[in-house]
C-alpha positions in Angstrom: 83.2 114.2 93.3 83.1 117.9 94.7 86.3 119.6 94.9 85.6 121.9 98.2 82.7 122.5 101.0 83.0 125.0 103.2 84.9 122.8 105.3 87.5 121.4 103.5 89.8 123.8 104.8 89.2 122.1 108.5 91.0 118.6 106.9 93.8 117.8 109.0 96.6 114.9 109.0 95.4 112.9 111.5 96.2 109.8 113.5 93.7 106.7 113.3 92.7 106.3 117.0 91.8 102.2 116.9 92.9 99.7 114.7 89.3 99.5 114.0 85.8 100.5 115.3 87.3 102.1 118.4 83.2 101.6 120.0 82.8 98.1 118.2 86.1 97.0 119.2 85.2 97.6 122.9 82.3 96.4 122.6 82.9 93.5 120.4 80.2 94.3 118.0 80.7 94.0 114.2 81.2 96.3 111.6 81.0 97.1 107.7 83.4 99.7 106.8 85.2 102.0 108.7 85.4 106.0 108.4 87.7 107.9 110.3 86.9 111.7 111.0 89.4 114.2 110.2 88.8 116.2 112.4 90.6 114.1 115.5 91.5 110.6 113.7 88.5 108.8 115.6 87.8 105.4 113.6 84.2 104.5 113.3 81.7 102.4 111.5 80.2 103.5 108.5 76.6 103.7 108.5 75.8 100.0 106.9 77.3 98.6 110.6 74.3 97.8 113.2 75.9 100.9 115.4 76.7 103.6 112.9 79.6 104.9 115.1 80.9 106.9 112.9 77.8 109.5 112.3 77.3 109.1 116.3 80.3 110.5 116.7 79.8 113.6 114.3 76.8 114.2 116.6 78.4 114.1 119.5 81.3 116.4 118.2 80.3 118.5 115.7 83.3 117.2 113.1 82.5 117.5 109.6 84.6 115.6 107.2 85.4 111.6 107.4 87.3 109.5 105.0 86.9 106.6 103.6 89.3 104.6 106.0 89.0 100.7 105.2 91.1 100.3 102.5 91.8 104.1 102.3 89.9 105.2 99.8 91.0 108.4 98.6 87.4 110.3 99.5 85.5 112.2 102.1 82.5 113.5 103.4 81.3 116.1 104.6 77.9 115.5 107.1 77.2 119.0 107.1 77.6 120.1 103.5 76.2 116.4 102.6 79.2 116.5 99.7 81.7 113.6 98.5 85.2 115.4 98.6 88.1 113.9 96.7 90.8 113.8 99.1 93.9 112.9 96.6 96.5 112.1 98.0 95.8 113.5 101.5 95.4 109.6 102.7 95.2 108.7 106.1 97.6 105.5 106.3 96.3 102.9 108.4 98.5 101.9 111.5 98.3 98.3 110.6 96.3 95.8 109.5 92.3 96.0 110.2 90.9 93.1 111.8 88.0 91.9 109.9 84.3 92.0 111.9 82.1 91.5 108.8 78.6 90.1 109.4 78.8 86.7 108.4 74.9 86.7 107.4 75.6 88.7 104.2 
């Protein structure tokens, strides 16, 4: 994994916004994985979900790095850069347990 990107430095402790997709959640959509940006702490779905919230939301906002949120996984990435970053022990801890919306199709 790459070590730095020109916008590593931007990482900041952030706080999960939804205890899951905050869009699919709402919506009552399904989802594959979830990435949180941090940037702000918004959680979305990674881009194997049907609604890719998670890159809709770096659109939208301009935020650069998500992590790996669901486990935590210990890596991020950077849209921008288009690099992995290891994130070590810089975490975001989930505020409680994730309700599962996995496709059942799989």
């Amino acid at each position: 994994m790459a070590d730095e990107c020109v916008h590593a430095a931007g990482i900041r402790d952030v706080t999960p916004s939804a205890l899951g997709c905050e869009e699919c959640l709402k919506s009552g959509s399904i989802w594959m994985h979830l990435r949180i940006c941090r940037t702000c702490g918004h959680v979305g779905c990674c881009d194997d979900s049907p609604h890719r919230h998670a890159t809709k939301h770096f659109h939208e906002t301009g935020h650069p790095i998500i992590e790996g949120y669901d486990p935590p996984e210990g890596w991020g990435w950077c849209y921008i850069d288009e690099v992995v970053l290891d994130l070590g022990d810089r975490v975001t801890q989930q505020n409680g347990p994730i309700p599962r919306h996995i496709d059942d199709r799989d």
